[in-house]
N, C-alpha and C positions, 0 to 999 in steps of 0.2 A: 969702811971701804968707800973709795969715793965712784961718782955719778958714775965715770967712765968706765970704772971694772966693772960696776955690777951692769952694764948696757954690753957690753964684750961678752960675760959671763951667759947673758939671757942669749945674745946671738950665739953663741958658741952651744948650747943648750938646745938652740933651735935646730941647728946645721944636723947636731947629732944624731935627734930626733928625724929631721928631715932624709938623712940619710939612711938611716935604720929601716924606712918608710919604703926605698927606692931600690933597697937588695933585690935582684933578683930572684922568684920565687924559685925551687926545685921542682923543674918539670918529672913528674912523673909517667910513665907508660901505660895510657888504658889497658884494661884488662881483658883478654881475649876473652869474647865467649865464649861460653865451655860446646863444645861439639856434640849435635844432635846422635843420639847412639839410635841406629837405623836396627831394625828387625829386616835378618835376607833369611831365603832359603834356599836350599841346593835347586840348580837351575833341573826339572828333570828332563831336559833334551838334551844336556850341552852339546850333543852333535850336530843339532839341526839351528839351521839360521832361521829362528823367527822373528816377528817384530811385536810386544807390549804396548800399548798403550793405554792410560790413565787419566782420567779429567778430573778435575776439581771444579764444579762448576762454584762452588762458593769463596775462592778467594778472598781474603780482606787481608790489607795493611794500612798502612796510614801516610799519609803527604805529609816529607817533614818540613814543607814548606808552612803547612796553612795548619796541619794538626786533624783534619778530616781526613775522613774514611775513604781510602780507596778498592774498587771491587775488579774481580780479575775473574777469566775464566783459564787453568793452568791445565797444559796438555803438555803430556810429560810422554813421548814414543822415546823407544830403546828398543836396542836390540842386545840380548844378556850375553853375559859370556859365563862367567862359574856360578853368580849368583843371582836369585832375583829380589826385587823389592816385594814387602811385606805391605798390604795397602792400609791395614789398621795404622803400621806404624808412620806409612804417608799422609795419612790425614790427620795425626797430632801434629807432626812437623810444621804443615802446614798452617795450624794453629799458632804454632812460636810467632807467626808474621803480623794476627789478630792486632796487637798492639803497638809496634814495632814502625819507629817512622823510616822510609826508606824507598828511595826512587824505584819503577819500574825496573829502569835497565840495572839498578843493582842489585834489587830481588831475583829480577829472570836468571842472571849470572851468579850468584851464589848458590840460588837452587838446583842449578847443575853442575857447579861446583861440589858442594854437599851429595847430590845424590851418585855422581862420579866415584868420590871418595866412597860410598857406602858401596858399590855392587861392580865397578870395575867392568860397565859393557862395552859392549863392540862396537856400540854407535849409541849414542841419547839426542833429543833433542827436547828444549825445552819452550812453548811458545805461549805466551801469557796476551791473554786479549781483553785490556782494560776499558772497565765502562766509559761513559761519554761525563764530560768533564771540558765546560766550555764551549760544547758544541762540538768535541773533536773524541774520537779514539783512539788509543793505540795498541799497535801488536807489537810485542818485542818476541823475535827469536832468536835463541842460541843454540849451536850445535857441537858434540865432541865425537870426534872418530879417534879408535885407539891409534888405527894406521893413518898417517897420515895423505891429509886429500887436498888437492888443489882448490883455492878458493873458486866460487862458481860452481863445482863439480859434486858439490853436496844433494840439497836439496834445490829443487826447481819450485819455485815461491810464484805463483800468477797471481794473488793476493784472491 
């Protein structure tokens, strides 16, 4: 074989290689995580409008910025409509977050997500008030009314 094929043959050898290299992978679809199964019990007023409220003062999750510990103090008011929340099973939940790296405002919002989905009330609010980090605090709140309310018209927040 002369010089020239076997130098064609080695590039041609490389291209293939090279190309083989450059397929694009098959995106797959992260995998949901599996949903917390909440413990309720029958609300026993459901006629009366009251209002629940529940603190966590020991919060943790994690900055998935830096990989440290963040500490929260979580106030969870509702008012129920068929069912209520179980608080043994609120304070495992809130364990799931122990390790879990994840912004403030997107813990505050799933956890009223999650606990919406679990008990179905007629108003919840959830407000998380993080320790100091920098010199600074924050409070994130969120809120859900089954009927619907004009923004402003919620709660009245004087800090």
């Amino acid at each position: 074989m002369s010089k020239d094929k076997k130098d064609k043959k080695k590039v041609a050898t490389v291209v293939t290689k090279a190309t083989n290299l450059t397929k694009t992978p098959k995106v797959t679809k992260k995998a949901k995580e599996p949903k917390y199964e909440f413990e309720t019990f029958p609300n026993p007023n459901p006629g009366r409008y009251y209002e629940i409220i529940h603190v966590c003062e020991e919060f943790t999750s994690v900055c998935p910025k830096t990989g440290l510990p963040d500490f929260a103090r979580v106030n969870v008011r509702y008012i129920p409509s068929a069912t209520c929340l179980e608080l043994k099973s609120m304070k495992y939940y809130f364990l799931e977050f122990r390790n879990k790296g994840i912004f403030y405002e997107a813990v505050t919002n799933k956890i009223l997500d999650d606990l919406i989905e679990a008990c179905d009330p007629e108003e919840m609010e959830i407000v998380t008030e993080w320790g100091m980090r920098g010199g600074m605090t924050s409070t994130i709140r969120c809120t859900h009314f089954k009927d619907s309310v004009e923004d402003g018209e919620a709660f009245n927040y004087e800090g």
